[in-house]
BATI-107712 format. One record per residue (C-alpha): chain; residue in one letter; x negated, z, y negated. Coordinates in steps of 0.001 Angstrom, whole numbers. Layout:
+--------+--------+---------+---------+---------+
| chaine | residu |      xx |      zz |      yy |
+--------+--------+---------+---------+---------+
|      A |      a |       X |       Z |       Y |
...
+--------+--------+---------+---------+---------+
***
This chain:
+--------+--------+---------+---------+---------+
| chaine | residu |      xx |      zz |      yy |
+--------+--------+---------+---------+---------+
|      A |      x |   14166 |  -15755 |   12054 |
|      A |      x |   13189 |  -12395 |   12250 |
|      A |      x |   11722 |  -10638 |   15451 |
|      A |      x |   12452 |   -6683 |   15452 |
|      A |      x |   14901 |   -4711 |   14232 |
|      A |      x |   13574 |   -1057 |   13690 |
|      A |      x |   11245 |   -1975 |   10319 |
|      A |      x |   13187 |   -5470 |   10617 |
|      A |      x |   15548 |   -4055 |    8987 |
|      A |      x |   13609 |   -3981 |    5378 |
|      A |      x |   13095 |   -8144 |    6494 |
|      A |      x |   16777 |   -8589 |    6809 |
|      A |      x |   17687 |   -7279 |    3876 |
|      A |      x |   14867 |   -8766 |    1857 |
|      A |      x |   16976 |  -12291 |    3146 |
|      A |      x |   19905 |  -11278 |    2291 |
|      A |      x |   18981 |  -10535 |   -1266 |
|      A |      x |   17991 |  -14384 |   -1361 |
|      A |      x |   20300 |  -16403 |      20 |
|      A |      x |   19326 |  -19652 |   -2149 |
|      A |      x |   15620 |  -19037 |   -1118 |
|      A |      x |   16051 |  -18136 |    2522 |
|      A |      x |   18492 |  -18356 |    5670 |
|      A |      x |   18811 |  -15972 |    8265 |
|      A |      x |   19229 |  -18299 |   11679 |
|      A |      x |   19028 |  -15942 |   14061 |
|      A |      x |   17270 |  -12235 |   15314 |
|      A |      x |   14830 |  -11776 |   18469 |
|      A |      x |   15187 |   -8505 |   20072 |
|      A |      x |   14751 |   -6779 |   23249 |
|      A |      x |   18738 |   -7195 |   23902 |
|      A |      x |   19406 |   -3605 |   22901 |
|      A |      x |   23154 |   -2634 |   22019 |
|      A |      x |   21780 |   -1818 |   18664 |
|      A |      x |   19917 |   -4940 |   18095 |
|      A |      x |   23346 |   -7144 |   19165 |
|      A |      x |   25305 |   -4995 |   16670 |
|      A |      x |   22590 |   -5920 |   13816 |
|      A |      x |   22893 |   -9509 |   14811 |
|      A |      x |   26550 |   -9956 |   15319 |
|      A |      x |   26760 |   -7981 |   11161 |
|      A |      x |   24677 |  -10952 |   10007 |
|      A |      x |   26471 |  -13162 |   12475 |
|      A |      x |   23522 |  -15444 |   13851 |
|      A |      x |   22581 |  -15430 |   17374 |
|      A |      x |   20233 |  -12852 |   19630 |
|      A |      x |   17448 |  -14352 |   21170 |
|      A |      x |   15406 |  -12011 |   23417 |
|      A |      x |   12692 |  -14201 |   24059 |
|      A |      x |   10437 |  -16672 |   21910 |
|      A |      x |   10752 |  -19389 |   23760 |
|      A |      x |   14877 |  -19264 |   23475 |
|      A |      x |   13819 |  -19708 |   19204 |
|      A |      x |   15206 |  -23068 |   17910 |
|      A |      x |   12551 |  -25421 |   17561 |
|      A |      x |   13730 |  -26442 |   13845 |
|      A |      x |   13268 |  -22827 |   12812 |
|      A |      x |   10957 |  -23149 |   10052 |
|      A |      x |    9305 |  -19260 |    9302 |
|      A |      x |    9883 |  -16065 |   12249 |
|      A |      x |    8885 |  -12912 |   10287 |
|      A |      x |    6881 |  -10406 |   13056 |
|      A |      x |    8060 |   -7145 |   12858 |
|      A |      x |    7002 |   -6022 |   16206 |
|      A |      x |    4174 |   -3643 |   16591 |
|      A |      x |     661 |   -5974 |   17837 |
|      A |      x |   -1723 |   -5063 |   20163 |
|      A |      x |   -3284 |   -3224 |   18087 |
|      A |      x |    -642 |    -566 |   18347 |
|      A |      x |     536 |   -1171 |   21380 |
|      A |      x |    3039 |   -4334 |   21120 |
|      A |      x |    3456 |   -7630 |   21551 |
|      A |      x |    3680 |   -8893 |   18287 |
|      A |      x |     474 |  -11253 |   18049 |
|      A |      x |    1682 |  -12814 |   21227 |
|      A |      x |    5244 |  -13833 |   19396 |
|      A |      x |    3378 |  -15085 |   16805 |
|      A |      x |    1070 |  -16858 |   18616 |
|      A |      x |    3912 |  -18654 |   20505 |
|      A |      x |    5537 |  -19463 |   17453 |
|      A |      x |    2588 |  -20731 |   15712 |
|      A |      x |    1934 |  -23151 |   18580 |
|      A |      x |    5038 |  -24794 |   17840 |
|      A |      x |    4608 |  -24961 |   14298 |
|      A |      x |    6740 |  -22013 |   12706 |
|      A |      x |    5525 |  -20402 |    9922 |
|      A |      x |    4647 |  -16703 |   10488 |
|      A |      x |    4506 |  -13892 |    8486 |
|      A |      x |    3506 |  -10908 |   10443 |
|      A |      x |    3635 |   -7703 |    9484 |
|      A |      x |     269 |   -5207 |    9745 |
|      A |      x |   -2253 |   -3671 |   11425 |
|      A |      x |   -3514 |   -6520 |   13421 |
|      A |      x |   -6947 |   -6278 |   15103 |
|      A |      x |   -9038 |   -8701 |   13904 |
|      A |      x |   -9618 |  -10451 |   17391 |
|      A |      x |   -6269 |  -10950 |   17482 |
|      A |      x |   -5900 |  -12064 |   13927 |
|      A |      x |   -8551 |  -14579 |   14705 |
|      A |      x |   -6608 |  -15948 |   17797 |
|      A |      x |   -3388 |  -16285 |   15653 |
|      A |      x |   -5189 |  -18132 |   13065 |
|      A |      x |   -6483 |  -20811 |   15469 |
|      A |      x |   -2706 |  -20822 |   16423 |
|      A |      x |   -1721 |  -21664 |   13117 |
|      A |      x |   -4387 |  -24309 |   13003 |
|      A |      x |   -3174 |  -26136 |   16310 |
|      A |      x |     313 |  -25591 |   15245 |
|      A |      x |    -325 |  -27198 |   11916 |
|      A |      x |    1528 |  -23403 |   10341 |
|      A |      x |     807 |  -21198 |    7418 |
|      A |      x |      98 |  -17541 |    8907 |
|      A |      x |      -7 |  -14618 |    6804 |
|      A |      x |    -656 |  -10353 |    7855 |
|      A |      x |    2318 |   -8736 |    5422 |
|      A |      x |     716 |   -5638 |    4444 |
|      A |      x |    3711 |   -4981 |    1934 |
|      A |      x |    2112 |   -2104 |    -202 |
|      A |      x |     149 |   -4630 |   -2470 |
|      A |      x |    3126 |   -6747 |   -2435 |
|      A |      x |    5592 |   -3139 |   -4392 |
|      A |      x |    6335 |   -3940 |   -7584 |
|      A |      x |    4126 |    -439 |   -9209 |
|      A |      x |    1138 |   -1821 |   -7100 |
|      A |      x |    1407 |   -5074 |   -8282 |
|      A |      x |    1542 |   -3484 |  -11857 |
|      A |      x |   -1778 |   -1469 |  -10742 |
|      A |      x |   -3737 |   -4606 |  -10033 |
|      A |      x |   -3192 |   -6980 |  -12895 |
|      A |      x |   -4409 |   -3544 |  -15507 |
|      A |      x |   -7193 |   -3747 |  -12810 |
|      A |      x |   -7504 |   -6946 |  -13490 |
|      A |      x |   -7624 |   -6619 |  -16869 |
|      A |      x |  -10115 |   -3994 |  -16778 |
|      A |      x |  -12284 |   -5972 |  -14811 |
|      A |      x |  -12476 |   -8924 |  -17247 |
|      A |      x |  -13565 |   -6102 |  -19835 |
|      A |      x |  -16454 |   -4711 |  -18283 |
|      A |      x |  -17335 |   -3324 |  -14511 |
|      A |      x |  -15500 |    -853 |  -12487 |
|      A |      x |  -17530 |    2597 |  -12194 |
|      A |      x |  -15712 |    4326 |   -9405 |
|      A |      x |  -12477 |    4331 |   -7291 |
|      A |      x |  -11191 |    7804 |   -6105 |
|      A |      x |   -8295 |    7015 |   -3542 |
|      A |      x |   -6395 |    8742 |   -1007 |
|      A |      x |   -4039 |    7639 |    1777 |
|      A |      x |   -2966 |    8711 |    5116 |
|      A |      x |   -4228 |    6599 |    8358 |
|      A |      x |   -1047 |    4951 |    8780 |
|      A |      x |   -1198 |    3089 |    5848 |
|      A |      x |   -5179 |    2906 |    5308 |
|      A |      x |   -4892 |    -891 |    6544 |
|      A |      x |   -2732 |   -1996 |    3173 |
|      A |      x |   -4881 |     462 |    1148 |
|      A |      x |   -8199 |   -1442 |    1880 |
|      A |      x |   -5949 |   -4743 |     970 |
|      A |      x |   -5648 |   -2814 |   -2682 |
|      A |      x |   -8502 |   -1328 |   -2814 |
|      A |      x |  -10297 |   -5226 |   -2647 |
|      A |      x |   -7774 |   -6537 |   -4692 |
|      A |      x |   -8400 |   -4046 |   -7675 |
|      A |      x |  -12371 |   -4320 |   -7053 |
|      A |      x |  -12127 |   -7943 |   -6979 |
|      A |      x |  -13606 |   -8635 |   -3369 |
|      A |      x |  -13799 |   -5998 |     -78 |
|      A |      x |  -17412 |   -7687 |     385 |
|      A |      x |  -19737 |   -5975 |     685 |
|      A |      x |  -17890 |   -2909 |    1989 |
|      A |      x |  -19289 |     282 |    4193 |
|      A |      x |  -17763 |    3590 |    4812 |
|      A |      x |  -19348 |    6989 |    5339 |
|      A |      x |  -17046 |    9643 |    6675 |
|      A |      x |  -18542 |   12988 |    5480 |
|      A |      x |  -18936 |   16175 |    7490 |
|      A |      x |  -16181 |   18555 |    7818 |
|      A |      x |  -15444 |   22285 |    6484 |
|      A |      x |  -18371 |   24674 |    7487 |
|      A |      x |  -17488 |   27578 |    9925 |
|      A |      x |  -17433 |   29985 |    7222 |
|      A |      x |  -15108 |   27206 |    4882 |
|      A |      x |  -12573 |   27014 |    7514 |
|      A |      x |  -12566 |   30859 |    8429 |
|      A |      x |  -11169 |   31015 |    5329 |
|      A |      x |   -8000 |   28633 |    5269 |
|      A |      x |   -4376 |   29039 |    6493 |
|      A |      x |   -4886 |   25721 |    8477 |
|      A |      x |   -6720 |   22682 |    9544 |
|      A |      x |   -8373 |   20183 |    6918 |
|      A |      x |   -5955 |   17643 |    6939 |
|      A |      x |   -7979 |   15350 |    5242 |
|      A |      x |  -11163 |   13631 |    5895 |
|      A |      x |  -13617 |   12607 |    3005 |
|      A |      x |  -16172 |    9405 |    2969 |
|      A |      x |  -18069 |    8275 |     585 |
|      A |      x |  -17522 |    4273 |     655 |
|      A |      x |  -18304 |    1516 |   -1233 |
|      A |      x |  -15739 |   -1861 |   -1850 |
|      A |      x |  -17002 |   -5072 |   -3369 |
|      A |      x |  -19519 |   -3517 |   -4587 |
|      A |      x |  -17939 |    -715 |   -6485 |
|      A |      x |  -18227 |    3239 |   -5590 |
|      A |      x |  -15516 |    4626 |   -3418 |
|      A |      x |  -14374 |    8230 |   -2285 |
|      A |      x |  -11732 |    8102 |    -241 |
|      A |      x |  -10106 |   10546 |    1428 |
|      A |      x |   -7853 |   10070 |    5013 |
|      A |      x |   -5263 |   12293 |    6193 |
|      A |      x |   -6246 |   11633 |    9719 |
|      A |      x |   -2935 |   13213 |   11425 |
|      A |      x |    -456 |   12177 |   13277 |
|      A |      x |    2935 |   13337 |   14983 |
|      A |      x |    3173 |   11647 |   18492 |
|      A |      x |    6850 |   12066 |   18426 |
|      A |      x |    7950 |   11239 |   14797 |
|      A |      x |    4695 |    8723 |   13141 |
|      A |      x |    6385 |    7817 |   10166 |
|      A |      x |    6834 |   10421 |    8735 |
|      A |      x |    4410 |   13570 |    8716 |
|      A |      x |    2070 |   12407 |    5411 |
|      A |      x |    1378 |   14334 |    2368 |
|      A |      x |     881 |   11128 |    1044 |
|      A |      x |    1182 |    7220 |    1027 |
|      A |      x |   -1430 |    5989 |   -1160 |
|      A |      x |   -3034 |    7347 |   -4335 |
|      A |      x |   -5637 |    5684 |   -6445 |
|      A |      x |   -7836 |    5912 |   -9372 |
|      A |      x |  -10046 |    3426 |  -10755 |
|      A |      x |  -12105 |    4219 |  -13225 |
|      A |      x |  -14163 |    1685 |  -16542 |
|      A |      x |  -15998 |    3060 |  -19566 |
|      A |      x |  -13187 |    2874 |  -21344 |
|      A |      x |  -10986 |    4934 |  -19008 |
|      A |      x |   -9026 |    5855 |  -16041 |
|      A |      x |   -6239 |    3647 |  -14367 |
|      A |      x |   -4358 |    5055 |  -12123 |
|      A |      x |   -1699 |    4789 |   -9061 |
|      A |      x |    -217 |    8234 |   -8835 |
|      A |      x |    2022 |    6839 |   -6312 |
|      A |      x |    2206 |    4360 |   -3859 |
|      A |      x |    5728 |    3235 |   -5681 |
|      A |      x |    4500 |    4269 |   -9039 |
|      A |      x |    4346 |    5659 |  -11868 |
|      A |      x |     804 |    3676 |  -13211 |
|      A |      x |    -929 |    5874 |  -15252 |
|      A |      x |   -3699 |    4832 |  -18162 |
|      A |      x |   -6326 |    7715 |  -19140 |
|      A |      x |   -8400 |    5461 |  -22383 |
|      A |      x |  -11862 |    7712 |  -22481 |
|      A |      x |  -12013 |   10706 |  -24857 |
|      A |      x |  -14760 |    9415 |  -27152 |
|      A |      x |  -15373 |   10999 |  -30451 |
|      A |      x |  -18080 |   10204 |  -33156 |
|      A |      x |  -20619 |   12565 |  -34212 |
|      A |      x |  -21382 |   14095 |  -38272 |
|      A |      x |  -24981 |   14633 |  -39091 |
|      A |      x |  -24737 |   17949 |  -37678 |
|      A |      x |  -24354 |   17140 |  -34461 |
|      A |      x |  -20477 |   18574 |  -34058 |
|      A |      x |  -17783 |   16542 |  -33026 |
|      A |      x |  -15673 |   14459 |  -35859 |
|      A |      x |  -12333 |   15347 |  -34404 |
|      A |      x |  -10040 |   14079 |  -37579 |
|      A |      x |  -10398 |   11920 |  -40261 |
|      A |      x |  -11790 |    8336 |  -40790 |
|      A |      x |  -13982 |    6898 |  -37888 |
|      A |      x |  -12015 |    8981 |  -35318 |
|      A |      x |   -9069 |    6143 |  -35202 |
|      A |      x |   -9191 |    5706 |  -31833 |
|      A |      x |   -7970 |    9163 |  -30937 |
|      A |      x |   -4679 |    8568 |  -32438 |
|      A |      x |   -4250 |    6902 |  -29159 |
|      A |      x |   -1847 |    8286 |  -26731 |
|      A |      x |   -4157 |   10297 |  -24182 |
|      A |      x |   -1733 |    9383 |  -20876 |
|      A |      x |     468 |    5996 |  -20719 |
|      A |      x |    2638 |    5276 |  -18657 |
|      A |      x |    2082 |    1489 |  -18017 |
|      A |      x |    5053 |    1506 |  -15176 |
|      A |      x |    7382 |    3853 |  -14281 |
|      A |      x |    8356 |    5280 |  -10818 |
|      A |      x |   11001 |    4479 |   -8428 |
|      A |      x |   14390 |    6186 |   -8707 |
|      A |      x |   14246 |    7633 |   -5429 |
|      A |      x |   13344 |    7036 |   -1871 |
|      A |      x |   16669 |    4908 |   -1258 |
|      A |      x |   15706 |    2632 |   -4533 |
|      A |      x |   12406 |    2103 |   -2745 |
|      A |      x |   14161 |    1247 |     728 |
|      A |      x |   16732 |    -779 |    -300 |
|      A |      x |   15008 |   -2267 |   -3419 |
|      A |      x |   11068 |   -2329 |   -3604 |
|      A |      x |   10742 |   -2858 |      26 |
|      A |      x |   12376 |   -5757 |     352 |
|      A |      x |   11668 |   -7450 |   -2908 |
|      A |      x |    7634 |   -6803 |   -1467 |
|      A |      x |    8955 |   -8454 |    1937 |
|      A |      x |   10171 |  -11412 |    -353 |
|      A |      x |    7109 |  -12286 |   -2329 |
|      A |      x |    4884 |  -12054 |    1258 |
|      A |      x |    7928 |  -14822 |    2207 |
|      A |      x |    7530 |  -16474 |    -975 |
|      A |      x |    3936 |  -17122 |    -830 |
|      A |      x |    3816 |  -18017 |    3077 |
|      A |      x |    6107 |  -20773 |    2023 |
|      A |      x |    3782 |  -22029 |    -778 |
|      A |      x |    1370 |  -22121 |    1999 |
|      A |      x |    3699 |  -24081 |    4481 |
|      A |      x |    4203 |  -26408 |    1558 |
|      A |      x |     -19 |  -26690 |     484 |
|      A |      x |   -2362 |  -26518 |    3779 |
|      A |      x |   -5125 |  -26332 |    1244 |
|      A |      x |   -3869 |  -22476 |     181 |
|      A |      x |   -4413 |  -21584 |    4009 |
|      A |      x |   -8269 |  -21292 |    4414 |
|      A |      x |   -8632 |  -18472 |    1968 |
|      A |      x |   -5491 |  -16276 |    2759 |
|      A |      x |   -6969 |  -16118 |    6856 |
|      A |      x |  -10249 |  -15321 |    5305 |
|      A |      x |   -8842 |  -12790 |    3264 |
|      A |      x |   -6529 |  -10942 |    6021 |
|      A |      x |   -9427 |  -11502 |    8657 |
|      A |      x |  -11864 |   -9745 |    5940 |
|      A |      x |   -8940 |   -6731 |    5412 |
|      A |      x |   -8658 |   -6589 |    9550 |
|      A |      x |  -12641 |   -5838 |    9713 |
|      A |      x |  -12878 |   -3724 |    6694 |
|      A |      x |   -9586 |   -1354 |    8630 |
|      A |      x |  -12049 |   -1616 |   11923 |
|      A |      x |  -15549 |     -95 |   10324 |
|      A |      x |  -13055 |    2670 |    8717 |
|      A |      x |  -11322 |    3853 |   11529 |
|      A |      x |  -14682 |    3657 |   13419 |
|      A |      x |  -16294 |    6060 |   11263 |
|      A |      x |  -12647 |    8593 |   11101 |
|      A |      x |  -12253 |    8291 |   14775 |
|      A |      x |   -9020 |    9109 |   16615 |
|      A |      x |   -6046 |   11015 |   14475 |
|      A |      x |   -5687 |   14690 |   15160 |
|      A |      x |   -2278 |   15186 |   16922 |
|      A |      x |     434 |   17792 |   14826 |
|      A |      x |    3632 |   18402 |   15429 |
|      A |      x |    4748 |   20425 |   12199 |
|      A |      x |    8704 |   21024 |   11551 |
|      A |      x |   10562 |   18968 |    9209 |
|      A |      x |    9152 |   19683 |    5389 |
|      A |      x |   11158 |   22100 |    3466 |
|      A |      x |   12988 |   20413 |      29 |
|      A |      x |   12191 |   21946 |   -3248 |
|      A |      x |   14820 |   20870 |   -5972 |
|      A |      x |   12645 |   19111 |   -8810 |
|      A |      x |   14747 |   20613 |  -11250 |
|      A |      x |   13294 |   24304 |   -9785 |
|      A |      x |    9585 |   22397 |  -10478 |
|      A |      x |   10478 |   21224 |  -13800 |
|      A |      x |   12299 |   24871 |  -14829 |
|      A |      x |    8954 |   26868 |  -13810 |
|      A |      x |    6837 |   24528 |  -15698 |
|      A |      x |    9182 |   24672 |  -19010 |
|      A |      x |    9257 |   28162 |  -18726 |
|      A |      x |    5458 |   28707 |  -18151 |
|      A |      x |    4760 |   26559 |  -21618 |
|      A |      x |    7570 |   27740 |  -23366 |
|      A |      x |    6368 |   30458 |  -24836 |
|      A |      x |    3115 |   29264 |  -26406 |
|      A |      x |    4942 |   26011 |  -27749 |
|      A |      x |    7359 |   28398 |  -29621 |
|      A |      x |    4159 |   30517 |  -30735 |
|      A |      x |    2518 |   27628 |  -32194 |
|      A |      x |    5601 |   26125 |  -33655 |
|      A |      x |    6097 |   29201 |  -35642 |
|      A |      x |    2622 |   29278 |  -36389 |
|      A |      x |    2616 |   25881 |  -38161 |
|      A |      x |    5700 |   26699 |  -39926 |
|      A |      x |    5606 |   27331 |  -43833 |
+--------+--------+---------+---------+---------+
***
């Protein structure tokens, strides 16, 4: 069962790509003509309220905004909990409310999970086992990440994931351009800059606090970017949907003068590749929508249902999203309220213009050096 059909749409197509895992029984929507055109397509009934649900539906995926923004998704959930459907429900959900839905789950005797999706892509999922790996090798120094407050929820869900834990965590939004700094610039500092800590490990992060009140999904300069950084290099997210980047440390030995060895024996591990590419970036934005989307929707699904089927995996995951809920609360505290803009649609620039300027601006000293090094 799914409940929504504006981002229900990435839910109903992350069933259909599993029809041996899952079955689509039926949609819960506000009646709307477009909502009965979605459910007659994937010919299963409408319900438009959650008490009309089948009592032998097993999981209802909650795509409806919570009360957190507005909707009344915790109180689906809640009512489907209570009769002991499974619920995966998709982010931000206040804490308080998460709480509530958790003792739901408890008296409904349900697995409950808060689908934050990001952590769930396929290049994030990449980004946290290197992290992982990493980790096992030595501590993490630093994490440098960006994001824009619509998705800072899931970013704090891989941010504790790549430390290891969110506890303990604390954020400290920094002060803003100077009078004299923003005299000087064509606009408004869209982002803001704190200095945080995650599980322990060193954080700046920086928030594009902004948001249109007519179109707020779209609008970002970003998603999510995020560097982590080990003595023996840099890992990096360029992307929320990829590529993952590895930076090993430029480390050369010493001679007994004190220069640099920069060839030669002892200096093997700068035959290294300086940049890796340890997982590659989505086609395109339709690749990600109709592809990374929903195969993130479908391991949330598949790991609520090895919850349904062990109660013992339960305690944990509620700790876990009530711990991600908080952590989103003590952030947005210290960012406060988004500014409001209302900028035009962004202009598209061609790549292959991008890539044809940057050919043409090395061009000349590769050919210079080529001929250089020629006998």
């Amino acid at each position: 069962m799914v409940a929504g059909t504006a981002f229900g749409r990435i839910y109903l197509d992350a069933l259909r790509s599993d029809p041996e895992g899952f079955t689509l029984t039926g949609i819960l929507a506000k009646g709307g003509d477009y909502s009965r055109q979605v459910a007659e397509r994937a010919g299963v009934p409408l319900y438009t309220d959650v008490a009309e649900v089948p009592d032998d539906t097993d999981v209802v995926c909650v795509v409806v905004r919570s009360g957190a923004t507005g909707g009344p998704g915790s109180d689906i959930a809640r009512a489907a909990l209570r009769r002991g459907m499974h619920v995966l429900q998709e982010h931000p959900v206040h804490a308080g409310e998460l709480a509530d839905n958790l003792r739901a789950a408890r008296d409904g005797d349900a697995a409950y999970a808060v689908g934050t999706l990001y952590p769930d892509l396929a290049p994030v999922r990449a980004f946290l086992a290197a992290a992982a790996v990493l980790r096992a090798r030595g501590p993490v120094r630093f994490m440098d990440a960006a994001c824009n407050s619509q998705v800072a929820y899931p970013l704090l869900d891989v941010l504790g994931r790549a430390a290891g834990a969110l506890r303990p965590w604390v954020f400290r939004a920094q002060p803003g351009p100077d009078a004299e700094l923003a005299a000087l610039t064509d606009g408004p500092q869209p982002f803001r800059t704190l200095h945080a800590v995650v599980g322990s490990v060193p954080v700046t992060l920086r928030v594009q606090n902004e948001v249109h009140p007519d179109d707020p999904d779209n609008h970002s300069h970003l998603l999510h970017r995020i560097a982590l950084g080990s003595d023996a290099g840099v890992l990096t997210l360029a992307d929320t949907h990829g590529p993952v980047l590895w930076n090993p440390r430029l480390h050369a030995p010493r001679d007994a003068t004190g220069r640099l060895v920069l060839a030669g024996p002892g200096t093997e591990r700068l035959a290294a590749p300086s940049t890796v590419r340890l997982h590659p970036a989505a086609d395109s934005y339709h690749h990600v929508f109709a592809h990374l989307w929903p195969d993130a929707v479908l391991t949330a699904l598949h790991r609520l249902r090895d919850a349904a089927a062990d109660p013992e995996l339960r305690p944990a995951a509620g700790q876990w999203a009530l711990s991600v809920s908080r952590c989103w609360a003590d952030l947005t505290a210290q960012i406060g309220m988004p500014e409001l803009i209302t900028p035009s649609e962004p202009p598209e620039v061609p790549w292959t213009d991008l890539r044809d300027a940057a050919a043409g601006a090395v061009a000349p000293f590769t050919t210079a050096l080529t001929e250089e090094q020629t006998p």
